[in-house]
C-alpha positions as a Python dict, from the first residue, in 0.01 Angstrom:
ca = {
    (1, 'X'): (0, 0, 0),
    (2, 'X'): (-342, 91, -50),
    (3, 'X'): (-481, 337, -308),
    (4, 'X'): (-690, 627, -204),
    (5, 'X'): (-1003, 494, -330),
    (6, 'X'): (-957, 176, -102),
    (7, 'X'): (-864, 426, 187),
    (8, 'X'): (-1215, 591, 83),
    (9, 'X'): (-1388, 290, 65),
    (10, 'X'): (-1262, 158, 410),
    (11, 'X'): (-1349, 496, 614),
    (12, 'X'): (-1671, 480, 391),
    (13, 'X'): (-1760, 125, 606),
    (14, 'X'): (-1641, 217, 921),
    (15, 'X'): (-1940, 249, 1203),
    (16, 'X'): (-2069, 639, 1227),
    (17, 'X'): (-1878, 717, 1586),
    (18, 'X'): (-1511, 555, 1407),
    (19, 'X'): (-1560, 805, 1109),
    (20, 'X'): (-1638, 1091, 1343),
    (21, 'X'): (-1348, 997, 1529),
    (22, 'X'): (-1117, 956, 1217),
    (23, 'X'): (-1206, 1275, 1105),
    (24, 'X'): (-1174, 1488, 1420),
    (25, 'X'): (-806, 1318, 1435),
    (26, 'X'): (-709, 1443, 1133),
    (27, 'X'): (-823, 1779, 1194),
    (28, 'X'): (-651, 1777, 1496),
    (29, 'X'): (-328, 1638, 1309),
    (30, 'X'): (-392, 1962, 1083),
    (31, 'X'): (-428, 2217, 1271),
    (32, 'X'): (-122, 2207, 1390),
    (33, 'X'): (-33, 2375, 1009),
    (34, 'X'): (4, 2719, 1079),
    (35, 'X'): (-190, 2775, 770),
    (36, 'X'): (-458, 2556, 826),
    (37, 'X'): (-794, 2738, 878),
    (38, 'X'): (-1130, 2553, 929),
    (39, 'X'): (-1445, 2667, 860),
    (40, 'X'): (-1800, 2487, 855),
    (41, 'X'): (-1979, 2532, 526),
    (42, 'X'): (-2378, 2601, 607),
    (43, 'X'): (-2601, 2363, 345),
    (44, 'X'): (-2964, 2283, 365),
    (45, 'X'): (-3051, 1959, 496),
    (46, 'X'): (-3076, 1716, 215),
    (47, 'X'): (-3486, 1654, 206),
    (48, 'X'): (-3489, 2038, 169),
    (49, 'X'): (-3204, 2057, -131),
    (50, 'X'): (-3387, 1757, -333),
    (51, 'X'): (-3736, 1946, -296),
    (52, 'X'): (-3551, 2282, -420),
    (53, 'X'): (-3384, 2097, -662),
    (54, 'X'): (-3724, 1899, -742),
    (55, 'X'): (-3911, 2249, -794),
    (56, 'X'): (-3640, 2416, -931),
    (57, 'X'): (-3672, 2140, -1229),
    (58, 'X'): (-4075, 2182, -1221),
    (59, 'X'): (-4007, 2577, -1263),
    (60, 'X'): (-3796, 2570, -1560),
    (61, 'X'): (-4034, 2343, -1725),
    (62, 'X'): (-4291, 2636, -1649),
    (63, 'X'): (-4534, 2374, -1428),
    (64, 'X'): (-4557, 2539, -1088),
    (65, 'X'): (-4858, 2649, -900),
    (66, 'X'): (-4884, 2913, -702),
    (67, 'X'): (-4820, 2671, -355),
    (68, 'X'): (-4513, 2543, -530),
    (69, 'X'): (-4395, 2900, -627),
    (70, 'X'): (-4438, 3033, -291),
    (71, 'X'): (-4255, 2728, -126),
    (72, 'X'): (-3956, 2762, -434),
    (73, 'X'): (-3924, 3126, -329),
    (74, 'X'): (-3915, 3065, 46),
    (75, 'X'): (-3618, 2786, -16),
    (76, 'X'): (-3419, 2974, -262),
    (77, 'X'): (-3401, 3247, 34),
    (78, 'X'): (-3266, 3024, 270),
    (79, 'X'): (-3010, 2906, 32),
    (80, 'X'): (-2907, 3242, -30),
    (81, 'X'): (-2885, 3293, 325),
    (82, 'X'): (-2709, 3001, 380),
    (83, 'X'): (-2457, 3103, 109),
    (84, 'X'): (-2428, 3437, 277),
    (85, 'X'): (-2335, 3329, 605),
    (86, 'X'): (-2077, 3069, 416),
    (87, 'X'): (-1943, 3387, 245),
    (88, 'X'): (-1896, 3587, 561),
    (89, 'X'): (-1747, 3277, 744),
    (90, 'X'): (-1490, 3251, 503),
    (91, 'X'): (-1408, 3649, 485),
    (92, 'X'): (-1417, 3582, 842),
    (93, 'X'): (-1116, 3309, 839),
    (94, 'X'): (-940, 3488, 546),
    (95, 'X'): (-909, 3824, 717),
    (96, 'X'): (-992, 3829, 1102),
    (97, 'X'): (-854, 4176, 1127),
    (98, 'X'): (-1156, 4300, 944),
    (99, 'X'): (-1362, 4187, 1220),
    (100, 'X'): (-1463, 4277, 1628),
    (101, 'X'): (-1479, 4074, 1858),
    (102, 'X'): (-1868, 4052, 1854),
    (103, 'X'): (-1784, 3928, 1480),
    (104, 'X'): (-1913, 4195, 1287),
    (105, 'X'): (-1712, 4355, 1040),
    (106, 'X'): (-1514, 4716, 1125),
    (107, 'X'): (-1617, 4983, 878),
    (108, 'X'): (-1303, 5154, 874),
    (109, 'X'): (-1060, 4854, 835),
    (110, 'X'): (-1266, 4709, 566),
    (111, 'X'): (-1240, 5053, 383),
    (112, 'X'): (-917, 5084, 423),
    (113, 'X'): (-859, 4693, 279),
    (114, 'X'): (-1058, 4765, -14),
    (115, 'X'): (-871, 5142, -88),
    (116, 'X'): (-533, 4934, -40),
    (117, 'X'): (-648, 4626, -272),
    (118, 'X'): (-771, 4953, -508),
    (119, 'X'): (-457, 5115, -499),
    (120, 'X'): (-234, 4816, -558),
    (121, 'X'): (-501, 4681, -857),
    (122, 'X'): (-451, 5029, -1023),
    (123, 'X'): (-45, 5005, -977),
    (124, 'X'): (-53, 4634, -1138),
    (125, 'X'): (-313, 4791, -1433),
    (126, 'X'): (-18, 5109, -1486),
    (127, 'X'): (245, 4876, -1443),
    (128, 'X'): (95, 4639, -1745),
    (129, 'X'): (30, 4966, -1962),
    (130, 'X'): (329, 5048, -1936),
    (131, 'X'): (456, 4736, -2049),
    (132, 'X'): (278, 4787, -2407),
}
């Protein structure tokens, strides 16, 4: 039987298209699972995460021009953006009720969640007074 790094390290030398396929069987095979959920995580493209990452580095060492600056602010809002999109995607697969059809979310059911996740947070607070 082979370990799971050896499982790794065969998928890891498998041609491009056999990985794709691999992997699109096994999420088939998954989501079967009534609890299985997917949901694609945004990222930058990697030349754009080293050169964040690159002046990111240059920043906290306090070397940046004003070109660089500009360019580090312009990247750190599209990673933000990313991350909010990755955010809403996975409210999005956690609680679909929350959202229309057009996928934006519904005022009044997300009020209501958070006054019911409210009320039951202040129950569990009284509860563990009470306890004392």
């Amino acid at each position: 039987m082979m370990t799971q790094k050896q499982v790794l390290d065969a998928v890891r030398r498998l041609p491009p298209h056999q990985r794709q396929q691999l992997g699109e069987q096994i999420i088939r095979q998954s989501a079967r699972s009534p609890s299985f959920t997917l949901v694609a995580i945004k990222r930058l493209p990697q030349k754009k995460q080293r050169r964040l990452d690159f002046l990111a580095d240059k920043n906290t060492e306090g070397n940046l021009n004003a070109a660089e600056r500009a360019e580090l602010n312009r990247l750190v809002a599209e990673a933000r953006q990313l991350a909010l999109e990755n955010a809403q995607a996975l409210v999005r697969a956690q609680r679909p009720e929350l959202f229309g059809v057009s996928g934006k979310p519904l005022k009044g059911r997300v009020r209501e969640a958070l006054r019911t996740k409210a009320q039951a947070e202040e129950t569990v607070r009284i509860s563990h007074n009470d306890g004392k």
